[in-house]
C-alpha positions as CSV (number, residue, x, y, z in Angstrom):
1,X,20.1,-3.2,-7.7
2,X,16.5,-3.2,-8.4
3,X,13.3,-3.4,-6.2
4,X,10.3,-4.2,-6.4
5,X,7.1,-3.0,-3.9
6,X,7.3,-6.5,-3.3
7,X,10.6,-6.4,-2.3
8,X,10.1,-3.9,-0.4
9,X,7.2,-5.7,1.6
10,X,9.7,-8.4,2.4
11,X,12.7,-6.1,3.3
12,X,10.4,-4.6,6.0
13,X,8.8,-7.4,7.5
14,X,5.5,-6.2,6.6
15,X,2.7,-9.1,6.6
16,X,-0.9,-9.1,5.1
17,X,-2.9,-6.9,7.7
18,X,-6.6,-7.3,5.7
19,X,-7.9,-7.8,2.5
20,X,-11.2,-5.7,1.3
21,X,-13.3,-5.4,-1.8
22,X,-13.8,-1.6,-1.8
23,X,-16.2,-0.3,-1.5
24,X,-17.6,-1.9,1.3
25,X,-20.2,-4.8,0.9
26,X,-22.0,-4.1,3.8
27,X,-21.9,-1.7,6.7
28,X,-20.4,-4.7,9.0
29,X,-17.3,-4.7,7.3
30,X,-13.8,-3.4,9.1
31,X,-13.6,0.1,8.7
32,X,-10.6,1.7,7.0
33,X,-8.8,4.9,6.5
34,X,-9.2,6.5,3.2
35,X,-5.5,6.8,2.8
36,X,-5.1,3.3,2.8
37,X,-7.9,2.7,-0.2
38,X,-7.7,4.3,-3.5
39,X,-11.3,6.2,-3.9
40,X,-10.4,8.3,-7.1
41,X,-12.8,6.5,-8.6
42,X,-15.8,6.1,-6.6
43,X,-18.7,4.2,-7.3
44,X,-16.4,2.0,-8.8
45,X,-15.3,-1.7,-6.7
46,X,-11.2,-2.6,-6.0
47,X,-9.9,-5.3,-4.4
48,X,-6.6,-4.5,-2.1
49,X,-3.9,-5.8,-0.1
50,X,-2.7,-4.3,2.7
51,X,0.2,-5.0,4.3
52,X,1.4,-3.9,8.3
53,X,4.3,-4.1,10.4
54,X,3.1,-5.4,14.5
55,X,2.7,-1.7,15.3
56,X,0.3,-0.3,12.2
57,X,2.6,2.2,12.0
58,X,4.1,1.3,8.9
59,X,1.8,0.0,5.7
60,X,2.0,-0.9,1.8
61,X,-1.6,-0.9,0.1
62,X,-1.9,-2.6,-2.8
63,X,-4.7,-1.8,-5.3
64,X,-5.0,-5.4,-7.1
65,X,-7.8,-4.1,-9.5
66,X,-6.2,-1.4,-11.0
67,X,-2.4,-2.7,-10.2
68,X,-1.5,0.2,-7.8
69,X,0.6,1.2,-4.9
70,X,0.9,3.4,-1.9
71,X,3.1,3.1,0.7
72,X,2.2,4.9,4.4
73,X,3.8,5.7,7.2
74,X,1.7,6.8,10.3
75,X,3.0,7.4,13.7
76,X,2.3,11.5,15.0
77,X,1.5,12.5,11.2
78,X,0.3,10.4,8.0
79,X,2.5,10.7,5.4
80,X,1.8,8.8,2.3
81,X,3.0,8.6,-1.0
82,X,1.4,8.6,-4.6
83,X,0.1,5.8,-5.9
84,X,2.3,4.2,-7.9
85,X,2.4,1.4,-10.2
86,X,2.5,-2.3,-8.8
87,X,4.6,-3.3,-12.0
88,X,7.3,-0.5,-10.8
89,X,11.3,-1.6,-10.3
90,X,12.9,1.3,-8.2
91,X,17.0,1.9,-8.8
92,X,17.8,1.9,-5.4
93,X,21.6,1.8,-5.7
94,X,21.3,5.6,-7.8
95,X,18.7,6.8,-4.8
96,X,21.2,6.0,-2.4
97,X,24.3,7.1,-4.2
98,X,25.8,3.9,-3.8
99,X,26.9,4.2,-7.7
């Protein structure tokens, strides 16, 4: 069985929190952690999704200019992982030994 980040969105009841053009337009906009915005290349503008369970303790950014993914978990610590690519399918039967 195969997954995709989309998938995964669904499968964990995660819903469009905001969408930003980052950098920032103007100093009005709604701030956001650096975690959840991809700033390796700076100067340079990106349009994301992000996506939240009701907490915010749970999120998936997605990087739709460059086709990129992170996914963040944030409750006492941030952990988050690489960005990865949107067009990714994960095995997830062979992650979870169930072959």
């Amino acid at each position: 069985m195969t997954m995709t980040i989309h998938d995964y969105i669904k499968k964990h009841h995660l819903e469009l929190w905001r969408r930003v053009d980052w950098p920032a337009r103007s100093l009005y906009s709604d701030a956001l952690p650096s975690f959840l915005v991809d700033s390796r290349e700076s100067g340079s503008r990106a349009a994301f999704e992000i996506y939240s369970d009701k907490d915010c303790t749970h999120f998936v950014s997605l990087n739709l200019t460059h086709g990129l993914f992170r996914i963040v978990h944030m409750d006492l610590v941030v952990i988050a992982s690489d960005w990865n690519s949107i067009e990714s399918h994960y095995e997830v039967s062979k992650a979870l030994g169930l072959t």
